[in-house]
C-alpha positions in Angstrom: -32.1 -50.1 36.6 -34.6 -53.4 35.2 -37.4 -50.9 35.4 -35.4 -48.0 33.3 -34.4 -50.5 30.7 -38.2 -51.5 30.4 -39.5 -48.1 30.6 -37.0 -45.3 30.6 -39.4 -42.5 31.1 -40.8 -43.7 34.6 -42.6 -41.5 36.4 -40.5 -39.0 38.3 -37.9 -39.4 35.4 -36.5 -35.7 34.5 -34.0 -34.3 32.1 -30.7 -32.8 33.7 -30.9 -29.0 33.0 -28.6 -28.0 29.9 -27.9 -31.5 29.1 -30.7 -32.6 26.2 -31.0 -36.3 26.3 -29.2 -37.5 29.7 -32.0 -38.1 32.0 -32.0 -38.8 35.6 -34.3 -41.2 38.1 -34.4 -40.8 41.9 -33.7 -44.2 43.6 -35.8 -43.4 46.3 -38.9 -43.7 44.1 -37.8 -47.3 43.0 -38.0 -48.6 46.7 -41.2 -49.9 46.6 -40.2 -51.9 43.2 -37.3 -53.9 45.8 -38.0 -56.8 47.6 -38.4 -55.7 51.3 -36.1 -57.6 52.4 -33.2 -56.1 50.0 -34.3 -52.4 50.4 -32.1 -49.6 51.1 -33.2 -47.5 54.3 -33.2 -44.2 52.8 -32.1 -44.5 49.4 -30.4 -40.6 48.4 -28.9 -41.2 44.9 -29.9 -40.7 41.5 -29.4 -42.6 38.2 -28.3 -40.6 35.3 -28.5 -42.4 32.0 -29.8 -41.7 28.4 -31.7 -43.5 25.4 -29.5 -44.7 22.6 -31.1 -44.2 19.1 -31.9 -47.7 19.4 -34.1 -47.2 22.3 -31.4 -49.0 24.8 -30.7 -47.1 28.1 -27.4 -46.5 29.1 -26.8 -45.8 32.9 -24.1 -43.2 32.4 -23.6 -43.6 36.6 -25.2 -43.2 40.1 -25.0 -39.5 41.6 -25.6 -38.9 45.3 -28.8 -36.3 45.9 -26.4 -33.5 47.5 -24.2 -33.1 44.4 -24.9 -30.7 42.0 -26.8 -32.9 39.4 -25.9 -30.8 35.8 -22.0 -30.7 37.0 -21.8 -34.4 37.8 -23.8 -35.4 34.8 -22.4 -33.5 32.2 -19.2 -35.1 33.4 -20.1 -38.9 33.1 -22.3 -37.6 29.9 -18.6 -36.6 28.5 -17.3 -39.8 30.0 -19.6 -42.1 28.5 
C-alpha cells in the first residue's frame, strides 16, 4: 500500500471494468517489495483503491482474486 501511495499507477495496476477511476493492484506482484521474512506464501488478493483530485490514493478495500472484481469494487467504490 507504501508503494501505491508513492506511485499509484505501478506496473500491473488496472482499471476495474465499468468503474472509471477505481483501480486495482494484485498483491502478488508486491511480494518481492516485502521483507522475506514477512512475506505471504501465496499472496491471492487485490487492492482496489482510487486517486483523489489531490493525487492521494485511497485504498477503498482488499478483494480476494476468486471474487468477481467489478461486483466487489463497485460496492466498496459506493461505500467509500
Amino acid at each position: 500500500m507504501h508503494a501505491l501511495g508513492e506511485d499509484p499507477r505501478l506496473i500491473g495496476s488496472a482499471e476495474v471494468p465499468r468503474l472509471p477511476g477505481v483501480l486495482a493492484y494484485p498483491t502478488r506482484l508486491a511480494r518481492r517489495r516485502v521483507d522475506p521474512n514477512s512475506r505471504v506464501g501465496r499472496p491471492r488478493h487485490l487492492i482496489i483503491y482510487r486517486v483523489a483530485p489531490d493525487g492521494i490514493v485511497v485504498i477503498l478495500g482488499l478483494v480476494h482474486d476468486r471474487m468477481v472484481l467489478s461486483r466487489a469494487a463497485q460496492r466498496m467504490a459506493q461505500e467509500g
